[in-house]
N, C-alpha and C positions, 0 to 999 in steps of 0.2 A: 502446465497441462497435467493432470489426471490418468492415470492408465488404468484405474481399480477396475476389476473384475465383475462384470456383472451378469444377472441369470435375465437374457435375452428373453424367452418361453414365459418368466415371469412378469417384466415391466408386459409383455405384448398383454399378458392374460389380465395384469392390472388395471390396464389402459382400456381392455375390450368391456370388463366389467362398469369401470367406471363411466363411458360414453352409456353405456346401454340403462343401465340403474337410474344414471344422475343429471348428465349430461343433454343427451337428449331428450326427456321432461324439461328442463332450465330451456334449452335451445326454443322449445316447442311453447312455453310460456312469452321469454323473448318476439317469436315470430307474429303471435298473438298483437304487442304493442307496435303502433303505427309511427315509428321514432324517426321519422325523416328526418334529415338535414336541414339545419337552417336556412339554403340555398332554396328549397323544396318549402318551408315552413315558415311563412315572416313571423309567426305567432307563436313558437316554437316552449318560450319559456309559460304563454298559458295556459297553453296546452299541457305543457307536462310532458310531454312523452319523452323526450331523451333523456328526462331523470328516470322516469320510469322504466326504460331503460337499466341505467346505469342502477337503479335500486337495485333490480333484480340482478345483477352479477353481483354486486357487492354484498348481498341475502347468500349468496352460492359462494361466494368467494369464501366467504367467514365460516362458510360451514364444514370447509374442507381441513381434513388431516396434516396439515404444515406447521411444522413448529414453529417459532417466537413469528407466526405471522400477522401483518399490522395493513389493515384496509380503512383507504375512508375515500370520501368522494371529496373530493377541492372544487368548487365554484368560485371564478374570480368575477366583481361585479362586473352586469352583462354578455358574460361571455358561457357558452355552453359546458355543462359540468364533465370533470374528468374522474376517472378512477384511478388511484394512486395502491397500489401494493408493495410493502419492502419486506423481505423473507431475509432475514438475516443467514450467513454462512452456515453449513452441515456438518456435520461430521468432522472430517480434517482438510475440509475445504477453506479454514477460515485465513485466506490470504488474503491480498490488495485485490484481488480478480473482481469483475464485477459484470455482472448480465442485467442486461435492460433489455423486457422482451415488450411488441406492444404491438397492439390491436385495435379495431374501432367498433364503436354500439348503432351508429348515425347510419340510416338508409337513403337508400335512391325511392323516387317513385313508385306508385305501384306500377303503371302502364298497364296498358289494354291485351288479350292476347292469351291468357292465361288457360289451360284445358277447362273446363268444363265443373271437374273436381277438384281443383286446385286455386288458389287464392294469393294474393298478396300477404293478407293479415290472417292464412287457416292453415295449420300446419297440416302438411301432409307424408306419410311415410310410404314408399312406394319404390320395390325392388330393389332395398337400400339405400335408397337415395331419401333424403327430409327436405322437400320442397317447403318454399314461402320466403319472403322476402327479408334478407337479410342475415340468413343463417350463414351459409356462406361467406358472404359479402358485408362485416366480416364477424358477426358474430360468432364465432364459435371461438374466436383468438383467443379472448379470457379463459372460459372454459378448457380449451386445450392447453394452454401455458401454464395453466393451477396444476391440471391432471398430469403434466410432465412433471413438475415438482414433488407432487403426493408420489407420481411413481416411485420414484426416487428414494423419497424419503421413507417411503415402505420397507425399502430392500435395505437401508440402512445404510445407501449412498452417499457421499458428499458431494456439496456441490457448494459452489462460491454464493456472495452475496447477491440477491436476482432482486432488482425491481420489476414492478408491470406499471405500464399506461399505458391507459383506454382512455381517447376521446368521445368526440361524440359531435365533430364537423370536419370527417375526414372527407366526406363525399361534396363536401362543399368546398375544397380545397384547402382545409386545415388553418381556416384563419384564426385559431385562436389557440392553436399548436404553440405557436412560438414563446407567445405569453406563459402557458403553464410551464415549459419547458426553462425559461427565465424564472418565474416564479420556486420553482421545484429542483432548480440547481442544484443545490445543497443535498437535498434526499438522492437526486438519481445518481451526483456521483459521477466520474470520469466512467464509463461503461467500456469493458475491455472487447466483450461478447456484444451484439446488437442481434436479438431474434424479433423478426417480423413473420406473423401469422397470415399475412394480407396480398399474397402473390396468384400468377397463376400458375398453371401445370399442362405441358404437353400431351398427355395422358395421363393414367390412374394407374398406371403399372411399375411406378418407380420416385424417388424424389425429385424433384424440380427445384432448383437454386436459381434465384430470382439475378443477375450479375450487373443488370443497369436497368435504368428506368426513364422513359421522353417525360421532359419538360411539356411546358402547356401554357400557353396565349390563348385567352377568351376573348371578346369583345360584341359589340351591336353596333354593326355598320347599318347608318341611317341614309337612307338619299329620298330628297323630295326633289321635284321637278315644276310640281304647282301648289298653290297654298289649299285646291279643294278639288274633288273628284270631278273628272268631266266628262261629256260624252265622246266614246271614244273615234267614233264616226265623226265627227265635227273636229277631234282637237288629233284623231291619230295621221301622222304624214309631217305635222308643226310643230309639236309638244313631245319632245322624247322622253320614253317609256323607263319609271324610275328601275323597272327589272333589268330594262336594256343597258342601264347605266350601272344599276349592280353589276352584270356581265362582264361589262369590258374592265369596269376598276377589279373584279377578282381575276381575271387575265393579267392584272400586272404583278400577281402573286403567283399563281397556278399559270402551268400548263394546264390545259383544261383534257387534251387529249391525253397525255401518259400520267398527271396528275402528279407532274413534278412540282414542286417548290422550285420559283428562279427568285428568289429574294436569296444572296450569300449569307446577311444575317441570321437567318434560319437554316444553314446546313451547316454540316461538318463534318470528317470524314471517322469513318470505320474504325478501329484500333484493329494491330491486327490479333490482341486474343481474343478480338470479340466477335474477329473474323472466322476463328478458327473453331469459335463454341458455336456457331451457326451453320457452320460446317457438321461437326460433329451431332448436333440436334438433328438439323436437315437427315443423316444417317439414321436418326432412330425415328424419325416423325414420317418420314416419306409424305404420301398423298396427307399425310394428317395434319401438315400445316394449314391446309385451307379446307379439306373436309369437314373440319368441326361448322363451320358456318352455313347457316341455313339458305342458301343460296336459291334464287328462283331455280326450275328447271330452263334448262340452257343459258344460263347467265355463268359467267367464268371470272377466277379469279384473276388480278394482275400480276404482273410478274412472269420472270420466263422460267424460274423453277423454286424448287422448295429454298432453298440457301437466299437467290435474293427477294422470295417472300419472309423471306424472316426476318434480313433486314432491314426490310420496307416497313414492317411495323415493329421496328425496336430501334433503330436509327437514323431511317429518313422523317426528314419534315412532311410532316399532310397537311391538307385542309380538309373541314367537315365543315359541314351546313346544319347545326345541330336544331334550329328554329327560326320562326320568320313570324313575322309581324305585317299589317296593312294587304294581309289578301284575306279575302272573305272564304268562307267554305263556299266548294263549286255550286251548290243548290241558291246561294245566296250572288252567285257572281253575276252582276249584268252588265251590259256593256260600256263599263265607266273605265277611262284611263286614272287609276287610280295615283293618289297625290304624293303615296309615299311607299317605300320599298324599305322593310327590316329586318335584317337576317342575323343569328344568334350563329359568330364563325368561331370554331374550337379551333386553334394550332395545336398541333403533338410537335416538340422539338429533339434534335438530336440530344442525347444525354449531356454533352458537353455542349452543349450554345447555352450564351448568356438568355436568357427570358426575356429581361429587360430589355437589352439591345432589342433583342427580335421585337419586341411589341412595340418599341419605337419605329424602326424599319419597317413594322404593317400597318403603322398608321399614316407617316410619312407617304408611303406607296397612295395609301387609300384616299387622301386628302386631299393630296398636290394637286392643281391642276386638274379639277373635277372637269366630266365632258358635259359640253353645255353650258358649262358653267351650273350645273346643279349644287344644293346644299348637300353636302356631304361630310357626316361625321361619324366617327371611330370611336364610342363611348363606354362607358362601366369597364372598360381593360384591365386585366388582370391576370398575373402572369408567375407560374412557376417554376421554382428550378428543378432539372433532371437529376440524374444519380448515376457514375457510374461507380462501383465498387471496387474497392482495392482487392486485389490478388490473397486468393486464399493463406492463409500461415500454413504450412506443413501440417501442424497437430490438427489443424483446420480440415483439412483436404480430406486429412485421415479418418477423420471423425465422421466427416457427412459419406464418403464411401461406406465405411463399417455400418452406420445404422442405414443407407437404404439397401445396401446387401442382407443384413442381417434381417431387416423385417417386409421390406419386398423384392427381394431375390433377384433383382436390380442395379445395377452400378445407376448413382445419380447424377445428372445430366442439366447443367448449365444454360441457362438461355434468358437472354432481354425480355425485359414488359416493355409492352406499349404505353400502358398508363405511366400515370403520378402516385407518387407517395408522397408529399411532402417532408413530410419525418426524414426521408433518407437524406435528401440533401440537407436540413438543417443539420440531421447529427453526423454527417461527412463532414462537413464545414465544423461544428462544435469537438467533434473527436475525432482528429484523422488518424490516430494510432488505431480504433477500434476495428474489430474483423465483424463482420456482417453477416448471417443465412437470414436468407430472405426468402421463403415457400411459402406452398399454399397449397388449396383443392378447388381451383376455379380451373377446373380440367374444360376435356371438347364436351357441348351441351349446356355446363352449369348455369350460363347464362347469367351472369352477374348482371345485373340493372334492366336485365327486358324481364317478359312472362316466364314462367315454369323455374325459377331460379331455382339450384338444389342445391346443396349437401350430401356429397359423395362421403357416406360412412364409412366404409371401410378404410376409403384411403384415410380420413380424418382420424382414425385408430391410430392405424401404422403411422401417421406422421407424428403424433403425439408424440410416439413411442421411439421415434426419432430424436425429436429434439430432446425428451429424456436424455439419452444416452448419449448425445450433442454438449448438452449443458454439465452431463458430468465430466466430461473432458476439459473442458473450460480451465 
């Protein structure tokens, strides 16, 4: 660890210049290209766009003020391209330490929903905030991880040897992560530091450290009941309904009423420091655990207070209904018992459940013993692991206190994601010596993957200007 002295007032001023000159122009070009996920994209590589993408960081990458720095983009046959950056050691940094910080370029959809002046693919700047798709989520990661370095090295700081990767199918659950990560052994090196750009944040008034993260089972539960549509007045009363059939088989996963998970595969219990940083969050978040969400009027959240809303979505298992197949639009709907029922089910898992298991135990469930004897199948499944994070090191703890005290006058505060990272579990698994910060600016609002998605600048400043003074500790 590092204890050199640094001018706070200056990385802030350097950081604010940089976002404003360089940064967001890049980000606002960025938002411009339609770089889905190849989940989102079957045509992804004729498109072009997630090199296109990836061009444009690595245009901005190479233009920035960091000594002996070395970028290039890696493509492994058929697989989506990565940005690779190795910034050799600073100063009197040059030890064994090593930082791997990383980011992704790949978007979610545009979806419908959007104001009126605002767009998917048009950037917009509005009350500080830079709307469009992808800036956030997580474009800005490059960009911020370069500008923590330039900081740095302005002020004539040391800092260890830092890699960056950026993918560019993170949002499709990182299938080709592993590969580059194999491929790239060699350059990234035993990483001591691991910075992720790609979290969320309970508010904008402080840092947020990302401490675990739920696993995820996907699948397409298929049920037919007849080989063709019929009428429903002649066949309904004899021919049970393939919805009806979906119904009762997701009853033998869900409570339907409290929205529990009763499969054991899919649960696990609480730690208790994870009990105690949900605790403490709950104290600074109050009503703002479930406030942020755009809630019809009179529709109410679950849960009986803020503490076990938080671990409802950072350590219980859910199900979601995230798409369905074989039902027509209402205008189109007539009175047919239709012949098939398809539903797109997302699992969130506790941080510590195997995936695998689980995704065996929800097909098992879903299969066995179909009622009626309907065709019933559990297909395209695929399943990732969770993340929870080792205990901060001391020089650790100290470091993320000092920078959100020092640039948002805030002690920073600990708390679970819901989502996936996939990175985190592989590099848990690849490097269990390494210590972990894991934030973001996906605050209440930002709205990652629906309409109006923003980019909170300011906090995006200050957090820069954070892991600056993060990574010089290292």
């Amino acid at each position: 660890m590092h204890t050199q002295t640094l001018d706070p007032n200056a990385l802030r001023t350097f950081c604010a210049a940089r976002w404003r000159d360089s940064i967001v122009p890049a980000l606002e070009r960025f938002i411009r290209i339609p770089a889905k996920s190849p989940a989102f994209d079957v045509d992804w590589a004729e498109h072009g766009h997630l090199r296109a993408a990836a061009d444009l960081a690595l245009e901005w990458v190479r233009s920035c003020a960091v000594e002996g720095l070395e970028a290039e983009i890696v493509e492994l046959d058929g697989r989506t391209p990565t940005l690779l950056v190795e910034i050799p050691a600073f100063g009197d940094g040059a030890s064994d330490a090593q930082v791997l910080m990383y980011g992704h370029l790949d978007k979610q959809p545009e979806v419908t929903g959007w104001d009126a002046n605002k767009g998917p693919w048009e950037p917009v700047v509005e009350d500080g905030k830079l709307y469009g798709r992808g800036a956030a989520d997580d474009g800005y990661a490059v960009f911020g991880s370069l500008c923590a370095i330039e900081a740095l090295q302005a002020q004539g700081a040391s800092h260890p040897r830092v890699t960056v990767l950026i993918e560019t199918s993170e949002e499709s659950g990182s299938p080709d992560l592993a590969a580059y990560v194999e491929h790239l052994s060699a350059r990234l090196g035993s990483p001591d530091l691991v910075v992720c750009l790609d979290s969320g944040a309970g508010d904008y008034e402080r840092m947020w450290l990302c401490t675990s993260l739920r696993g995820n089972v996907t699948g397409d539960l298929r049920i037919s009941t007849v080989t063709e549509g019929i009428h429903s007045g002649d066949a309904s009363g004899i021919v049970p309904s393939s919805f009806r059939v979906a119904r009762i088989l997701l009853d033998r996963i869900e409570d339907a009423a409290t929205g529990e998970i009763v499969l054991d595969a899919l649960r696990a219990a609480v730690p208790d420091d994870r009990m105690s940083q949900a605790r403490a969050a709950a104290g600074v978040l109050g009503e703002g655990v479930h406030d942020k969400y755009p809630f019809q009027e009179g529709a109410r959240p679950m849960g009986e207070d803020s503490v076990t809303r938080i671990l409802a979505r950072t350590w219980a298992a859910t199900l979601s209904v995230t798409g369905a197949d074989g039902m027509p639009p209402l205008a189109d709907a007539g009175n047919v018992l239709r012949p098939e029922t398809a539903l797109k089910l997302s699992f969130r898992l506790p941080p510590t459940t195997d995936p695998d298991a689980a995704c065996r135990a929800v097909k098992e469930a879903l299969e066995a013993d179909p009622p009626y004897g309907a065709r019933v199948r559990f297909e395209n499944a695929d399943a990732a692991t969770g993340w929870n994070a080792p205990p901060f090191a001391p020089w650790l703890d100290e470091a993320i206190q000092e920078s959100s005290r020092t640039f948002f006058g805030e002690d920073a505060v600990s708390l679970g994601e819901g989502g996936t990272i996939p990175l985190m579990g592989l590099l848990g698994e690849s490097f269990p010596e390494a210590q972990f910060v894991i934030t973001g600016v996906l605050g209440p609002g930002s709205n990652a993957h629906g309409p109006n998605e923003f980019l909170h600048l300011d906090m995006a400043e200050k957090l820069t200007a954070c892991v600056a003074l993060i990574v010089s500790r290292a």
